[in-house]
C-alpha positions in Angstrom: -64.2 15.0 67.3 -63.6 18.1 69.7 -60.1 19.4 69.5 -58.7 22.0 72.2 -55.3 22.5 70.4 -54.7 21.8 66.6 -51.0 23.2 64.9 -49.0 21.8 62.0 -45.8 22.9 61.5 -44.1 22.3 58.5 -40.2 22.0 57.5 -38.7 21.6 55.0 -34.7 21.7 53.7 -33.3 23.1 50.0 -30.0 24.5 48.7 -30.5 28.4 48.7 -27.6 29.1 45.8 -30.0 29.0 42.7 -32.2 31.5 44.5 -29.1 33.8 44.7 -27.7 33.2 41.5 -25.2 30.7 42.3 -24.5 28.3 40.0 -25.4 24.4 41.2 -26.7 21.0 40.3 -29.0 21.4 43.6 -32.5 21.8 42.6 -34.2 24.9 43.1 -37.1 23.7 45.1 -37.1 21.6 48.6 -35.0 18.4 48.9 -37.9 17.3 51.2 -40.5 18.2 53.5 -42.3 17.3 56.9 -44.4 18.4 58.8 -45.3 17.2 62.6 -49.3 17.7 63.7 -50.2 18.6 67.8 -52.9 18.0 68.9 -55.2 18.0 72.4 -58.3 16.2 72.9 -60.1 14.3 75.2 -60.6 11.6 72.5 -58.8 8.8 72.6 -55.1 8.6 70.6 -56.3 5.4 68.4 -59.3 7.9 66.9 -57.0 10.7 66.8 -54.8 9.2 64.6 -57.4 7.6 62.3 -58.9 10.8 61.8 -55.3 12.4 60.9 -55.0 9.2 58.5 -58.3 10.4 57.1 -57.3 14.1 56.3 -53.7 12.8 55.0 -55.5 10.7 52.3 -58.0 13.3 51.6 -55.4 16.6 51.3 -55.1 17.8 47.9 -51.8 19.6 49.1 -50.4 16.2 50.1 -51.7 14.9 46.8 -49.8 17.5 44.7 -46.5 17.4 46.9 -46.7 13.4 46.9 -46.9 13.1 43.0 -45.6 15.2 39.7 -48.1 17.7 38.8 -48.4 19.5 35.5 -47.6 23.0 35.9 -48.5 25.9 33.3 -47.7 30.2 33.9 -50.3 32.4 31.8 -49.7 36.1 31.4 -52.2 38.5 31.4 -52.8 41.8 30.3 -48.5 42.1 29.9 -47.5 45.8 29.3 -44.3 47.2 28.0 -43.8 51.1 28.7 -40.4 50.9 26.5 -39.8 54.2 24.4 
């Protein structure tokens, strides 16, 4: 399908103490997202949005963001310069 314009913007709204140290029962991460798609094309809006519906259930980001996902940090090669 032949897109002139394609743009996703993305919003989302969280509690900014943590980040700065401020004590709070506010998570650190967003409280929730969304995100609006634009889109021009010459097709019409009922194949439009079927083919949006198709990426949405294909997205691995919405995948992750929809459900818990496990989470692990490795360190690497971790110096300490301390004399």
């Amino acid at each position: 399908m032949p897109y002139s314009k394609l743009e996703v913007e993305v919003r989302g709204n969280y509690d900014i103490r943590k980040a700065w140290g401020v004590p709070s029962d506010a998570p650190a991460g967003f409280s929730d997202l969304a995100y609006t798609v634009r889109v021009e094309s010459a097709a019409p809006e009922a194949d439009i949005r079927k083919a949006l519906d198709l990426v949405d259930a294909r997205s691995f980001w919405l995948d992750n963001l929809r459900r818990p996902t496990d989470v692990r940090r490795e360190v690497a090669d971790l110096c300490s310069r301390v004399k």
